[in-house]
N, C-alpha and C positions, 0 to 999 in steps of 0.2 A: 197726263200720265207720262207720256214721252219727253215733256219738260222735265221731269220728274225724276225719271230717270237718268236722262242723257247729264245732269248734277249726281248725282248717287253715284256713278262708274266713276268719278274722278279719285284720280288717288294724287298723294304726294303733298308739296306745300301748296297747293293752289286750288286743294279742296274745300276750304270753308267758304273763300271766295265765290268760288264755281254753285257752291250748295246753297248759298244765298240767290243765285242772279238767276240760278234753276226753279228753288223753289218761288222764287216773286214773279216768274212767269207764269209759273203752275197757279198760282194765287190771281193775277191779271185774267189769265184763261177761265179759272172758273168762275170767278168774278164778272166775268163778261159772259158767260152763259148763262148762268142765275139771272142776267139782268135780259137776258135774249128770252129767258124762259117765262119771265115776269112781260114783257111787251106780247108774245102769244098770248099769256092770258087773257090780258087788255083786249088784244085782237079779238078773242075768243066770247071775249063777254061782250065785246062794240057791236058783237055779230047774234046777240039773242045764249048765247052758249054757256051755260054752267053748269058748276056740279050736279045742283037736282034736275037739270033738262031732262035726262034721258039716263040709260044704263053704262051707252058708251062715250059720254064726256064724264060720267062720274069714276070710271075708270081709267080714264084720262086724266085728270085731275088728282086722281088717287095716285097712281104711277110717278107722274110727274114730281106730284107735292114732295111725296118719298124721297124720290130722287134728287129734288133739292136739299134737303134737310140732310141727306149723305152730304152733299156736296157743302154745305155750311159747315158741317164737321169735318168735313175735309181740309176747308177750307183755313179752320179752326189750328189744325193740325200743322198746316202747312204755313200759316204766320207765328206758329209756337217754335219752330224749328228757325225760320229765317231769322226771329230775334233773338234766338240763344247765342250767347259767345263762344266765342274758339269752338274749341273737342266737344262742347256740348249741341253744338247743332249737327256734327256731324255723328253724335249718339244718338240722337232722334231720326236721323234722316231716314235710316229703315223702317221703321213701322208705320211712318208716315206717306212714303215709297209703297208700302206693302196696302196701305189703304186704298192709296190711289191707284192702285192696281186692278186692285178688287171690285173699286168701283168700275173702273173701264171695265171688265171683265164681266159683269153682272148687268150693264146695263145695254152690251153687245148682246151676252145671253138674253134678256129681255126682248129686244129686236128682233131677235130669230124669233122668238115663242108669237110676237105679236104677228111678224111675218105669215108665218106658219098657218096661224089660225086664220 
């Protein structure tokens, strides 16, 4: 998200540049968590641990899954934007900014609530 960002604030000539080498971080980033979220699993299952184990790996599992399948579509989002040309990647870069937002946002909120409990 703060890849994501820190491309979106550019203004002037040197914005579609910038909005491309922001968002293929932002893509690198989540690319490399999806693949960090995939070796837990591995971990998870090397270890006896799946969905129907118990109530809280299927909640685990469930949370997670979610969370990657946002982050696919995110992901989706954010290689739709880096290959558009000129003025059209930088008319995509907001809603695409705004997902990834959402996501940070939502899966901070998630933390606190598991926190919590």
């Amino acid at each position: 998200s703060a890849a994501v960002e820190w491309a979106r604030r550019t203004g002037g000539p040197a914005r579609i540049g910038r909005l491309r080498r922001g968002f293929a971080a932002g893509l690198i980033l989540g690319l490399a968590f999806l693949g960090l979220q995939w070796t837990a699993w591995r971990q998870l299952a090397a270890m006896g641990i799946f969905l129907a184990s118990n109530p809280h790996s299927s909640y685990f599992y469930l949370l997670t899954g979610l969370h990657g399948l946002h982050i696919a579509g995110g992901l989706a989002a954010l290689a739709s934007v880096a290959g558009r040309p000129g003025q059209g990647a930088a008319a995509a870069a907001d809603p695409a900014a705004v997902f990834w937002h959402f996501l940070t946002v939502l899966w901070l909120y998630l933390l606190a609530i598991l926190f919590a409990l």
